[in-house]
C-alpha positions as CSV (number, residue, x, y, z in Angstrom):
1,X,0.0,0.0,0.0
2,X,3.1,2.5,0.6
3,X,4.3,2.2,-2.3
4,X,1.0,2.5,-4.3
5,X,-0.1,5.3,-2.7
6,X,3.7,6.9,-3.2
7,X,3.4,6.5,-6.7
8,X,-0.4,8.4,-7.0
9,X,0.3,10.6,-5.1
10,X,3.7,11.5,-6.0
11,X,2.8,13.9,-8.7
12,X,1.2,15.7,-6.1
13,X,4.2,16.3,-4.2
14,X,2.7,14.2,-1.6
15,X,5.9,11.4,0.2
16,X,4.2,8.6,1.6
17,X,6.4,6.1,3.1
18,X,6.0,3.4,6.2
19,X,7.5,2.2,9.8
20,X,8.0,-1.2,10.5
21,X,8.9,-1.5,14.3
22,X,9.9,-4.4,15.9
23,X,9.8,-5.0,19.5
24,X,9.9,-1.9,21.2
25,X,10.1,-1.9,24.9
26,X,6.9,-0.2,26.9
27,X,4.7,-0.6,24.2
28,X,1.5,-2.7,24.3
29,X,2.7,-4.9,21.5
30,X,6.0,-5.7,23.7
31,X,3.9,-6.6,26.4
32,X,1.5,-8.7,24.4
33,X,4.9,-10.8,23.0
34,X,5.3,-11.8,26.3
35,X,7.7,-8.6,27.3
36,X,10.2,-8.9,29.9
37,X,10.0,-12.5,30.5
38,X,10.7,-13.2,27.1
39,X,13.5,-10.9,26.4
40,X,15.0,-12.6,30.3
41,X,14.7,-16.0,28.4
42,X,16.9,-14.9,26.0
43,X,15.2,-14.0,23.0
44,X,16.0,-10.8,22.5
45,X,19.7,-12.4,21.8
46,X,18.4,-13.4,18.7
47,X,17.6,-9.9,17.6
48,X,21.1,-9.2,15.4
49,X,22.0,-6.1,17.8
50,X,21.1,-8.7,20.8
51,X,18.7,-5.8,22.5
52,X,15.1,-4.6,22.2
53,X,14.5,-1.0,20.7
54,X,13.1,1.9,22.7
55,X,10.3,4.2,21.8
56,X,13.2,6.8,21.1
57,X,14.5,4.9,18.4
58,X,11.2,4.5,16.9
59,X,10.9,8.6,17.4
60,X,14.7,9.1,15.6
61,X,12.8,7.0,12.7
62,X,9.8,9.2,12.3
63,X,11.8,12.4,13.0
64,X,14.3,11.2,9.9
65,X,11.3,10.9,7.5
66,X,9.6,13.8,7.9
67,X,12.3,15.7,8.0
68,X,14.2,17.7,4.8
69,X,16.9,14.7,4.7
70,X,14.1,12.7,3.3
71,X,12.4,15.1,1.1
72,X,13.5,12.8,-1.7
73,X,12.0,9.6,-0.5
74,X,9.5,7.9,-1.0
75,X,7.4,4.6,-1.1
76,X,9.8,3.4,1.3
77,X,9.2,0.6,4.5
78,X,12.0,1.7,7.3
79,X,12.3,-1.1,9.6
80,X,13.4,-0.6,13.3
81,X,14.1,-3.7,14.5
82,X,17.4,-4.1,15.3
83,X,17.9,-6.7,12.3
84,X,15.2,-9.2,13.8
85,X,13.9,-9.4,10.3
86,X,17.1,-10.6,8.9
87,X,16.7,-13.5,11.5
88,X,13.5,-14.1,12.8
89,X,11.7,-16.0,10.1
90,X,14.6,-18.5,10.4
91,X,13.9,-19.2,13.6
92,X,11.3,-22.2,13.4
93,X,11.4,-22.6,17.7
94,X,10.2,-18.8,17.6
95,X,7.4,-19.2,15.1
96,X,5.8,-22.4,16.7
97,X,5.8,-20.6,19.9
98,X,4.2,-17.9,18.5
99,X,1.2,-20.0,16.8
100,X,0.9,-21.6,19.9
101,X,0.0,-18.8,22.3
102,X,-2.3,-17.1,18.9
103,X,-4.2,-20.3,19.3
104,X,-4.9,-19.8,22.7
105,X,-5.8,-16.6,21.9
């Protein structure tokens, strides 16, 4: 959807472009992934930089894109996530826990 809506409504010198956080400590989302007590059991060490973003760095992201050193971008996804996306699908432990506690949901 970012990047079709950067492309018709480019010509209107509108940017539209996209975050894609991953966990971010005090959020709701962190909390619903099983927060502390996950990131204590070691997960958060398979997160590339080995640590859990903060709301900051999810702030710095924003600030960046709406700020004149992006003028020229668009249609973009900026993920902040530490690399977890690199690694995260691999992980097949990770993504069987995860279906498990969306079923009991």
């Amino acid at each position: 959807m970012t990047r079709h809506l950067a492309v018709e409504w480019g010509p209107d010198n509108i940017r539209v472009n996209s975050l894609a956080p991953g966990p971010i400590y005090g959020t709701e989302g962190f909390r619903k992934l099983g927060g502390l007590t996950k990131a204590v059991a070691g997960q958060d060490k398979l997160i590339p930089l080995q640590r859990v973003g903060t709301k900051s760095e999810v702030a710095h992201g924003v600030l960046y894109l709406v700020s004149p050193a992006a003028s020229y971008v668009t249609g973009a996804t900026l993920i902040i996530d530490g690399g977890h996306w690199l690694t995260g699908a691999n992980n097949l432990s990770v993504m069987q826990a995860l279906l498990q506690k969306s079923a009991r949901l």
